[in-house]
N, C-alpha and C positions, 0 to 999 in steps of 0.2 A: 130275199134270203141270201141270197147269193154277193147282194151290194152288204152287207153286213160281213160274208165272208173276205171279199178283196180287202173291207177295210181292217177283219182281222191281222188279215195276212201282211199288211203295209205295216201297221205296227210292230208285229212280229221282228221284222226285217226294220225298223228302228232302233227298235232295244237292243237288238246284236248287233249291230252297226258300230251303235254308242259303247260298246260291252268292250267292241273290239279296242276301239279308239283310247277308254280305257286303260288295256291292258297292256296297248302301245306303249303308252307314255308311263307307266308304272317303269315298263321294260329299261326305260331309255334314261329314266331317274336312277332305276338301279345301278345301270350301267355305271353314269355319272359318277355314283356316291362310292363304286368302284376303284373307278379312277383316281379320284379324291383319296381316297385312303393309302392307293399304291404312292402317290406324291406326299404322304405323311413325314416328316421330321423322325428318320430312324431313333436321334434320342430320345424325343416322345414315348415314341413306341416301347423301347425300354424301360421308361420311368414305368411307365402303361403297366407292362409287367412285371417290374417289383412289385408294382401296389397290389398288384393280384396277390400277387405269393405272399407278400405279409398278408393281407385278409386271410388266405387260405389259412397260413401259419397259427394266426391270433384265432381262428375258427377250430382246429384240430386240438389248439392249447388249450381249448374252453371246453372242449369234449371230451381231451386225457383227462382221466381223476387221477394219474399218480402225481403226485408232489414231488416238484424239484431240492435236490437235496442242498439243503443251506452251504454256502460258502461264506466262512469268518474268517475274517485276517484277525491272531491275535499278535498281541507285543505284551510283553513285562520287564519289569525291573526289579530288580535286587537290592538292596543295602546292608552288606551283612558283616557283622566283623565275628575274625576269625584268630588263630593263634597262630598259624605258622601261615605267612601269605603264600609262600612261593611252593609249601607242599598242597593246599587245597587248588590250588592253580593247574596246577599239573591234572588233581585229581579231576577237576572240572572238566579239562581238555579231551582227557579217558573218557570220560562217561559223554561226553558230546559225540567223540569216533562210536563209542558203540551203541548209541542211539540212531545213529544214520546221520548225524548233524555236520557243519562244519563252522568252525573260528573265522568270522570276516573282519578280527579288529580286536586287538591284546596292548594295552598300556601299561609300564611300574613306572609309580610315580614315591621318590624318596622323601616326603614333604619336610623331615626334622631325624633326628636319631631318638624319638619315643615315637615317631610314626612313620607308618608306611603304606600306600595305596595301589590299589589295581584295577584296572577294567577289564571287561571281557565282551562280547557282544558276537552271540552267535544264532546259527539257525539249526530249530529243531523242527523235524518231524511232528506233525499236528498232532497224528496218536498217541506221539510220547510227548507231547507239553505238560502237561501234571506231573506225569510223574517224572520228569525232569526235576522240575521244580522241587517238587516234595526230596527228593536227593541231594538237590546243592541243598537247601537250608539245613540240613541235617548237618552239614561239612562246617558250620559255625557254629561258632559261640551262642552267637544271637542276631535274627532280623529286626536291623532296627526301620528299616521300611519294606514296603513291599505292594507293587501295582500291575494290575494284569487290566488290558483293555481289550477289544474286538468290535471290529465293522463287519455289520453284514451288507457282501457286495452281490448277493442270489440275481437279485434283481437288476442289477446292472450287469451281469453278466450273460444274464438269456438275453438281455435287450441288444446286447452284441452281436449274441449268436444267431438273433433272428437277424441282422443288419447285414452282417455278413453272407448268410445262406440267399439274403434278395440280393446281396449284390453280383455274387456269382452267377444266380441267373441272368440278372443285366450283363452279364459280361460276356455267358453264354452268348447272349441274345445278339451282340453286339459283334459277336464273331462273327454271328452268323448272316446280321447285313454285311459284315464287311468283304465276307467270300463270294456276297452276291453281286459287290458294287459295281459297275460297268466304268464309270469315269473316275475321273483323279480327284475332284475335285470333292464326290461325295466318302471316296474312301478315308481324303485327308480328314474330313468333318469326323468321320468314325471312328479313325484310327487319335482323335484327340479325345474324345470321350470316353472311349473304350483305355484308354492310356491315365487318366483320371477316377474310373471305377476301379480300374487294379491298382492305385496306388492308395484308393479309401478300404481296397479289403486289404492292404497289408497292413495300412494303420489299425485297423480293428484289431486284424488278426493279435497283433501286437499289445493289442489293451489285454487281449483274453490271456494269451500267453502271462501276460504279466500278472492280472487277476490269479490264474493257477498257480504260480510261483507263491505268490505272496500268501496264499491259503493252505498251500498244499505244505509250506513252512513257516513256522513261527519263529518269532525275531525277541530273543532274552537279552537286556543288558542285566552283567551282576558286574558289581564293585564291592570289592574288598578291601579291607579296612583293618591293620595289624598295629595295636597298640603296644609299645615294649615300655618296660622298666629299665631306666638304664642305672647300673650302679657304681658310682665311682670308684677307680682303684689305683694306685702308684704307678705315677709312670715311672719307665725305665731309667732316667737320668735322679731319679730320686733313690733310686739303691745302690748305683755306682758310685760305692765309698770312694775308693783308690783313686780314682779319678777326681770326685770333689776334692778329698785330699793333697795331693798333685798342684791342682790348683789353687787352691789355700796358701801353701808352701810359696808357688811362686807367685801368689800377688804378696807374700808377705818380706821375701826378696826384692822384688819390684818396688815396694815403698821405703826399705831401709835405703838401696842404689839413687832413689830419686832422692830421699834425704839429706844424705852425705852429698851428690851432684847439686844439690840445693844450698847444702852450709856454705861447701866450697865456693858455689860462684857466688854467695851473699859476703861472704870473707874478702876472696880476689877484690870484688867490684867496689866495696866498702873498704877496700885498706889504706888508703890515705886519710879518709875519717878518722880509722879508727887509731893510727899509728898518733896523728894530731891528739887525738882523742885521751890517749894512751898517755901523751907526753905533759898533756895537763895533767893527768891523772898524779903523774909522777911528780909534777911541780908541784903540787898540793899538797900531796904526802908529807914532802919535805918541809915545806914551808910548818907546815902541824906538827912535826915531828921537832921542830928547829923552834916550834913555840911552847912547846908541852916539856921542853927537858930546860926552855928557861922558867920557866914554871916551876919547875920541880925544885933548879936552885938557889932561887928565889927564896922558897920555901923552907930549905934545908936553914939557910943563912939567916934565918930569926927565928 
């Protein structure tokens, strides 16, 4: 009985032996895998914790039941012609200040004297888009087009905002080796990284910003369009009698003066012609005159 118990007892003191040996080396791995991790890549360890926080994020989103409220960018367009362009223009301006809106962009364009055009291109307040709208067209004649569009950016905008909110905590995180760094060498690594996540949350930040601008305002072109009659009338130099007359008078002076300045130097210039001319004439005369009165006594004499 007794050799059955020493053999108990041997074993006994086996198994806690091996129990211990064991728990040695559990101890000494743990230690290890310790160590291991304190030598971790701090931006690792960052990325590490974004990815958490978006899980958490994309977890908490799947659990809210309220619904994110839609964000539309709208834009439209106008084509409206009008009667007087430059008083709807004005009145447009008015009703833009007191909507909350403002004019980013005013053109008059003169195309002909039966036409004349305008643009306008402003931003209104979302709540008042309609009935913006529904106002200017009222201020015309008639729309001869008219286009309203909208992007929904809902979704690209929470994908921002979760982007943003992981990155701050990288950035958090990122302080917080950096306050712990002992060497130069590892602060430089962290102060590069950490220099590169604050420059991805101000690009975001900047996408969102611009998202809420662009939602929180709508963007209207109107062009205007003023059709005239134009009706011929007399111009002024066509009722100034006294004056045509005036003139009349002296182009009629004018052409007498150039007349007689004209016989005379056709006279001067031709006078030995005419003097030759002349004194044939004479010679002929005579000669007819010296043969027509012997003619006649001739005649007498039988």
């Amino acid at each position: 009985m007794s050799k059955w118990l020493k053999l108990f007892f041997v074993l006994c003191m086996t198994i806690t032996f091996l129990m211990a040996c064991s728990s040695g080396n559990s101890s000494s791995k743990s230690a290890e895998n310790g160590k291991m991790v304190q030598k971790a890549d701090y931006a690792n360890d960052a990325s590490s914790e974004e990815n958490q926080v978006e899980a958490s994020q994309d977890k908490k989103a799947e659990q809210s039941k309220q619904p994110q409220s839609r964000m539309v960018i709208y834009n439209a367009s106008l084509y409206m012609e009008v009667k007087k362009i430059a008083q709807v223009q004005d009145q447009i301006n008015k009703t833009v200040v007191e909507m909350g809106g403002y004019t980013i962009q005013q053109t008059m364009n003169q195309n002909s004297e039966e036409r004349q055009e305008s643009s306008l291109t402003v931003r209104i307040p979302q709540d008042h888009f309609q009935p913006f709208l529904d106002k200017v067209k009222k201020l015309g004649v008639r729309t001869e087009n008219q286009s309203i569009s909208g992007q929904d950016v809902t979704e690209e905008y929470v994908d921002l905002k979760s982007r943003v909110k992981s990155k701050q905590v990288a950035e958090k995180r990122l302080t917080q080796f950096m306050n712990e760094a002992k060497d130069t060498k590892t602060l430089l690594e962290i102060s590069n990284e950490l220099s590169k996540v604050q420059e991805e949350i101000e690009t975001i930040q900047g996408q969102m910003k611009y998202l809420e601008n662009q939602t929180s305002l709508s963007t209207v072109t109107i062009t205007l369009i003023e059709n005239k009659v134009v009706v011929p009338g007399l111009e002024k130099d066509q009722l100034n009698t006294w004056d045509k007359t005036k003139k009349q008078f002296m182009n009629s002076i004018n052409f007498i003066v150039s007349f007689i300045s004209g016989l005379f130097v056709f006279i001067i210039g031709y006078l030995p012609v005419i003097v030759i001319l002349g004194l044939i004439a004479v010679a002929i005369s005579l000669i007819w005159r010296k043969m027509k009165k012997k003619s006649d006594n001739s005649s007498i004499d039988k």
